[in-house]
C-alpha positions as CSV (number, residue, x, y, z in Angstrom):
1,X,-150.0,-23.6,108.5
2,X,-149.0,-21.1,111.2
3,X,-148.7,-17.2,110.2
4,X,-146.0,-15.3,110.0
5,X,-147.2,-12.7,112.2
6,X,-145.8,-14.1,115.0
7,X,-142.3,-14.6,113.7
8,X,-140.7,-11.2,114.1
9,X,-141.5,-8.5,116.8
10,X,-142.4,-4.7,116.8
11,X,-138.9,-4.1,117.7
12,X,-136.9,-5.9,115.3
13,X,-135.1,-8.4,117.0
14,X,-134.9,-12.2,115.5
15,X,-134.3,-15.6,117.6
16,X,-132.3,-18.0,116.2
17,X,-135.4,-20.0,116.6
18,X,-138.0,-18.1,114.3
19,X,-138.3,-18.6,111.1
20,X,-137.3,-15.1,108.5
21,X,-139.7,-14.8,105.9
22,X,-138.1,-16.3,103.2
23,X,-137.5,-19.1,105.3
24,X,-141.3,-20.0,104.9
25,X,-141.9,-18.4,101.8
26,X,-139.0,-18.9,99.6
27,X,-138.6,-18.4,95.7
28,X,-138.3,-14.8,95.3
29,X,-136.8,-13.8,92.4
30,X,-135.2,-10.5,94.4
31,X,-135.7,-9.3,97.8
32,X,-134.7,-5.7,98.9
33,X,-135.0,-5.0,102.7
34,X,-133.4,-3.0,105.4
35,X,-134.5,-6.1,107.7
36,X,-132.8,-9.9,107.5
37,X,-135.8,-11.6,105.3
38,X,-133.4,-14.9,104.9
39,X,-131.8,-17.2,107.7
40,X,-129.5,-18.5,104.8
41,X,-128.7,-15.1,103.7
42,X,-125.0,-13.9,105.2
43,X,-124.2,-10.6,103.0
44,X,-124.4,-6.8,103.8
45,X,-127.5,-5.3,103.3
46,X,-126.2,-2.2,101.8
47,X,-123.2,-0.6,99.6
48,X,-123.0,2.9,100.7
49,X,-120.8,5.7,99.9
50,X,-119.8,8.7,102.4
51,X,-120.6,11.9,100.6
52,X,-117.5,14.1,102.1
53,X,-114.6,11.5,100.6
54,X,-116.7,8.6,98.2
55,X,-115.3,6.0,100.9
56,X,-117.8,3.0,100.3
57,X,-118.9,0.3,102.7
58,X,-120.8,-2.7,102.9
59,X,-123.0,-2.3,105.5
60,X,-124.2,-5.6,107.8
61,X,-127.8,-5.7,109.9
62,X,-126.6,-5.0,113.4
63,X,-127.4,-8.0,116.0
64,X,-131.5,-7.4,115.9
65,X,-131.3,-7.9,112.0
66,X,-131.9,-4.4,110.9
67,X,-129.7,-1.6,109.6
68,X,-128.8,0.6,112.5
69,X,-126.0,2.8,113.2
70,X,-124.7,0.2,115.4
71,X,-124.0,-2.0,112.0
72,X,-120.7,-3.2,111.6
73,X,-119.0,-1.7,108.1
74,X,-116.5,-3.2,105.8
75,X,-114.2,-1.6,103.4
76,X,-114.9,-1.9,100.0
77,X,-114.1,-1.1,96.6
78,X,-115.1,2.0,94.9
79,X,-118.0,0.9,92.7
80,X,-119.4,4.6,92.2
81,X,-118.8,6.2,88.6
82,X,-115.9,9.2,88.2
83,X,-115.4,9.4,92.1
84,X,-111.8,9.2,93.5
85,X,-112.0,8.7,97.2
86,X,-109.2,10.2,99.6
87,X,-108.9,8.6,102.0
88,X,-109.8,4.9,100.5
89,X,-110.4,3.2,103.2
90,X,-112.2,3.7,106.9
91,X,-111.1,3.2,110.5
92,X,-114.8,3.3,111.4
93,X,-116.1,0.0,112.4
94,X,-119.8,0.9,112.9
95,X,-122.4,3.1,110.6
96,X,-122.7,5.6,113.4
97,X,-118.5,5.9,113.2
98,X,-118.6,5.6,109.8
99,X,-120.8,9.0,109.8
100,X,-119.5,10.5,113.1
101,X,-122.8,10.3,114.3
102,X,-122.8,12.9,117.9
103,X,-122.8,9.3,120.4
104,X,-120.1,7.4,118.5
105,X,-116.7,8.0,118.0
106,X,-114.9,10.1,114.8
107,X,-113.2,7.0,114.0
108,X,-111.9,8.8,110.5
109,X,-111.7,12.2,112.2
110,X,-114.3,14.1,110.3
111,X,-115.1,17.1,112.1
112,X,-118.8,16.8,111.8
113,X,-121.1,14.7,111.3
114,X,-121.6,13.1,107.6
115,X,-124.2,11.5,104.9
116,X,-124.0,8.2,103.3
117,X,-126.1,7.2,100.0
118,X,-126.7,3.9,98.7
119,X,-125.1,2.4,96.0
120,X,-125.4,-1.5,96.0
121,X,-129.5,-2.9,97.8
122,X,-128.3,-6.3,97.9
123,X,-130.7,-9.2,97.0
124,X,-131.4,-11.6,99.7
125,X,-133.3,-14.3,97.8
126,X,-130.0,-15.8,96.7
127,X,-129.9,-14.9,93.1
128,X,-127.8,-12.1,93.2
129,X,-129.8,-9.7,91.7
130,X,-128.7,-6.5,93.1
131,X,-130.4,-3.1,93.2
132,X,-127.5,-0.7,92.0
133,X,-126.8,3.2,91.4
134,X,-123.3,3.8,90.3
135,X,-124.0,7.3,89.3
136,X,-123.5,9.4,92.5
137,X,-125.6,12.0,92.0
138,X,-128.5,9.2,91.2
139,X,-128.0,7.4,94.5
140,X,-131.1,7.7,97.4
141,X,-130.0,8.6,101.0
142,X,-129.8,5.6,103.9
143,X,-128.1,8.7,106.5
144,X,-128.6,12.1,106.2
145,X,-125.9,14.7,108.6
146,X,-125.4,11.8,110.7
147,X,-128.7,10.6,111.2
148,X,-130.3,7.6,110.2
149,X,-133.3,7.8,107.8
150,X,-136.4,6.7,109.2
151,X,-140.6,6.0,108.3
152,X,-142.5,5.0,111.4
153,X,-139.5,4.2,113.5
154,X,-138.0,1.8,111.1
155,X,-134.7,2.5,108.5
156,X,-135.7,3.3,104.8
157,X,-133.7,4.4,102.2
158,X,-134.9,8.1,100.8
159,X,-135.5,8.7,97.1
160,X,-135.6,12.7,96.2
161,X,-138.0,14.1,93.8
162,X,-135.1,14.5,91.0
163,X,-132.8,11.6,89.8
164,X,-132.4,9.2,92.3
165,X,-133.2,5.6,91.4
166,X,-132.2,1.7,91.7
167,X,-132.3,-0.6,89.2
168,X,-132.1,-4.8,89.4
169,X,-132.3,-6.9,86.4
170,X,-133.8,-10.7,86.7
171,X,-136.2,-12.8,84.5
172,X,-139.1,-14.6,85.8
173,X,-142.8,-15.7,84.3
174,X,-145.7,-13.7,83.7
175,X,-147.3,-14.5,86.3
176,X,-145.6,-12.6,89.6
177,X,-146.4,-11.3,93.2
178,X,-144.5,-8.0,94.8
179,X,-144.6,-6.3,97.9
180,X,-143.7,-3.6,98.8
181,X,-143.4,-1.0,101.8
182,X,-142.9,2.7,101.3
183,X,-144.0,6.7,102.6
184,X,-144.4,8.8,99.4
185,X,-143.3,12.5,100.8
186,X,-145.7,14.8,98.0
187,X,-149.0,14.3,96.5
188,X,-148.3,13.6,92.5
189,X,-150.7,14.8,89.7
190,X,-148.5,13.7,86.6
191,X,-147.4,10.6,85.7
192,X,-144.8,10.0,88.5
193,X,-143.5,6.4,89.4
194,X,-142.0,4.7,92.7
195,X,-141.4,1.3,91.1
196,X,-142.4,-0.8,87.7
197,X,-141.6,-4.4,86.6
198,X,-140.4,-4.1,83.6
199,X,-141.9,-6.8,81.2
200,X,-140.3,-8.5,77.7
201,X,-139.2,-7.2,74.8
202,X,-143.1,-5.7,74.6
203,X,-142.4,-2.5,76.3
204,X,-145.3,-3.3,78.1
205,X,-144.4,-1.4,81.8
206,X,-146.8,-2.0,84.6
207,X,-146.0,-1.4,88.6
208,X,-147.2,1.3,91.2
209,X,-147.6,4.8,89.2
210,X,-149.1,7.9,90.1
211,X,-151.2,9.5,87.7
212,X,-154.1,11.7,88.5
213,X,-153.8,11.6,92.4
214,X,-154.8,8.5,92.0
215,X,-152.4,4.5,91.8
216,X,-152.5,2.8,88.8
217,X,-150.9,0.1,86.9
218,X,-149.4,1.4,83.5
219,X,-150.3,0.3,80.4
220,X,-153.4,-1.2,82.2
221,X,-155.5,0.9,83.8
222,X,-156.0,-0.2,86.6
223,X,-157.1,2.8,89.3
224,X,-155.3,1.6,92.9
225,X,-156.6,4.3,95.2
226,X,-155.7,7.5,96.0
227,X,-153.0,9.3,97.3
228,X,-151.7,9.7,100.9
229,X,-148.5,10.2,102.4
230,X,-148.9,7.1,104.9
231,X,-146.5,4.5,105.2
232,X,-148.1,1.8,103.2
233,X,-148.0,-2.3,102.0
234,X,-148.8,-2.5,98.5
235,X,-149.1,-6.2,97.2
236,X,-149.9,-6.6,93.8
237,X,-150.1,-9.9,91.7
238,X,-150.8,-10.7,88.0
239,X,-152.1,-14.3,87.9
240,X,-153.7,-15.8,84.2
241,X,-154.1,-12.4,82.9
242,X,-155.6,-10.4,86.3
243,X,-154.1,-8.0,88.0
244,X,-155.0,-7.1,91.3
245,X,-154.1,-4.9,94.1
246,X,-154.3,-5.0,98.1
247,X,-153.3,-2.0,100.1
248,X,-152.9,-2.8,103.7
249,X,-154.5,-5.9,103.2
250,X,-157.7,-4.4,101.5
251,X,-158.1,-5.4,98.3
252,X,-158.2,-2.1,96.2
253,X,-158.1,-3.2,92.6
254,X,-158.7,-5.4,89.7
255,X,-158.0,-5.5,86.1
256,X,-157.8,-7.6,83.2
257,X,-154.1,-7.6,81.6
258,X,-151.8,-9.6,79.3
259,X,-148.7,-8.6,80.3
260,X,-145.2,-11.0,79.6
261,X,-142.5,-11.9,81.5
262,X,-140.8,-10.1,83.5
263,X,-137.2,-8.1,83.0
264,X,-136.3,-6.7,86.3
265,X,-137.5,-3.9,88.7
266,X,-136.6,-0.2,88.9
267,X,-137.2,2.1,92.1
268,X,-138.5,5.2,91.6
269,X,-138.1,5.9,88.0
270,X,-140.7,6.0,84.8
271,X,-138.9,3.8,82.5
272,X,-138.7,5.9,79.4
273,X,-139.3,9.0,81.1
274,X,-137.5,11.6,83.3
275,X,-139.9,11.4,86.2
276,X,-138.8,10.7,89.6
277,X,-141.1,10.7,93.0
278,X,-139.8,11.4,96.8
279,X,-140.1,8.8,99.0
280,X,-138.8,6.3,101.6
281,X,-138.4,3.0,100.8
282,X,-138.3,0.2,103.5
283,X,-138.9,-3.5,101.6
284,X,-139.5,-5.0,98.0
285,X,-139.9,-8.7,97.6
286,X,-140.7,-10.0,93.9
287,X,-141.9,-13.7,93.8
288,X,-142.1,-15.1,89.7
289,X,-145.0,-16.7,90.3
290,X,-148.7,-15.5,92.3
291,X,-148.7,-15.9,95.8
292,X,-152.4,-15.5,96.3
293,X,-152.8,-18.1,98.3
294,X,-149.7,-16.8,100.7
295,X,-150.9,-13.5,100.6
296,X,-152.3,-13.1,103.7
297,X,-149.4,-14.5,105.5
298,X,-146.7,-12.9,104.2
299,X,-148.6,-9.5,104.9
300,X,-149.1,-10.0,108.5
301,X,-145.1,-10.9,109.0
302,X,-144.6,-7.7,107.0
303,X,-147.3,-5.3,109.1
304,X,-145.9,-7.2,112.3
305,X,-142.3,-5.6,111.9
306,X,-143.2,-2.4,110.2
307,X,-146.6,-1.4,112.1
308,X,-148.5,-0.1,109.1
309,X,-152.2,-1.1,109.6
């Protein structure tokens, strides 16, 4: 089978010819990007919500298949909690009008240039499991005064160090891949999280936690490395009881675990706790079943747009 590595260039941009990478590796129970990961996906990528006035747009991946400012935006309905947005609607047809960014035009006659946060990370695997923040002062940043988020060239959605989190609810086996690309933006020494997979009516919670400058998986054990403020892949997969880990496609971890199905995922938050992590979040792809033997594959398409290693 041929990789994926060769299926998506440095800069983005995707032929009508190559193959996205849930073309090839379908199945996912979610998928969360800022880049088009599906060739049968036609939605938005985002929900966003202007912070001067609560207008909210869906926002589409511009003609390279990434969120830019040059996105086209479409009105929609208020979805964010105890918000009353005046005006209700946008003359902006593009993110960067949308934010009166300084080289597009004040389409809605701002007077300076504005942020956006994101309420709705669609799902692209077709199950319509959405990522969603309706509380406002919850929601992560996608533009900050005009300017578009960033890690390593590429858009991410920023989480703060407070409250802001995302949460999707799906069911799936016990046996599951996810992968994930993110920058954390401190070094942790409590028990800080930047996502879990929430399992059964166990209250078993495992995922990708910070405790003791070091990754772990809760409830497990599990030590994944230390800390660093890099942008980084982080696959892990629990197959038959094992848990294992590959950073940057170095294997970096393994424990024994027996763990249940899965609920759902949640960004950034320690599910029973009020501890939130800073960081910028790029992609997060959950398959219900292991992918160990696709591994390798799906790592390179995801190093090939994102540059990590």
């Amino acid at each position: 089978m041929l990789g994926l590595g060769t299926s998506v260039n440095r800069g983005g941009f995707v032929s009508a010819a190559d193959p996205l990478l849930l073309d090839t590796y379908s199945g996912a129970a979610a998928a969360f990007s800022l880049r088009k990961l599906s060739s049968t996906y036609s939605g938005p990528a985002l929900q966003i919500r202007r912070a001067s006035d609560n207008v909210e747009v869906d926002v589409s991946f511009d003609t390279n298949g990434v969120v830019s400012l040059n996105s086209l935006v479409t009105n929609v309905t208020e979805e964010t909690s105890g918000t009353s947005p005046d005006p209700d609607s946008t003359s902006a047809t593009t993110l960067g009008e949308f934010v009166a960014n300084a080289s597009y035009t004040d389409a809605d006659s701002l007077g300076s240039t504005d942020s956006a946060l994101v309420q709705c990370w669609y799902d692209q695997s077709g199950n319509s499991k959405d990522a969603t923040q309706d509380t406002a002062g919850s929601q992560p940043t996608i533009v900050s005064s005009g300017v578009l988020v960033t890690e390593n060239g590429k858009p991410a959605v920023e989480f703060d160090a407070s409250n802001d989190t995302m949460v999707s609810s799906f069911s799936s086996s016990s046996n599951y891949s996810v992968f994930q690309v993110f920058a954390q933006l401190q070094i942790l020494t409590s028990g800080n999280l930047f996502s879990t997979i929430d399992y059964g009516t166990s209250g078993a919670k495992s995922g990708f936690q910070v405790r003791s400058s070091q990754y772990f998986v809760r409830g497990n054990g599990g030590n994944f490395g230390s800390q660093d403020l890099n942008q980084n892949l982080i696959e892990v997969t629990h197959d038959s009881g094992q848990f294992d880990c590959v950073k940057n496609g170095t294997s970096i971890a393994s424990a024994s675990s027996t763990l249940v199905a899965i609920d759902g995922v949640t960004i950034n938050r320690l599910i029973g706790s009020a501890r939130y992590a800073s960081g910028k979040w790029q992609e997060l792809i959950v398959y219900p079943s292991s992918q160990s033997s696709n591994r390798t594959d799906i790592e390179s398409n995801i190093n090939t747009f994102y540059s990590i290693f």
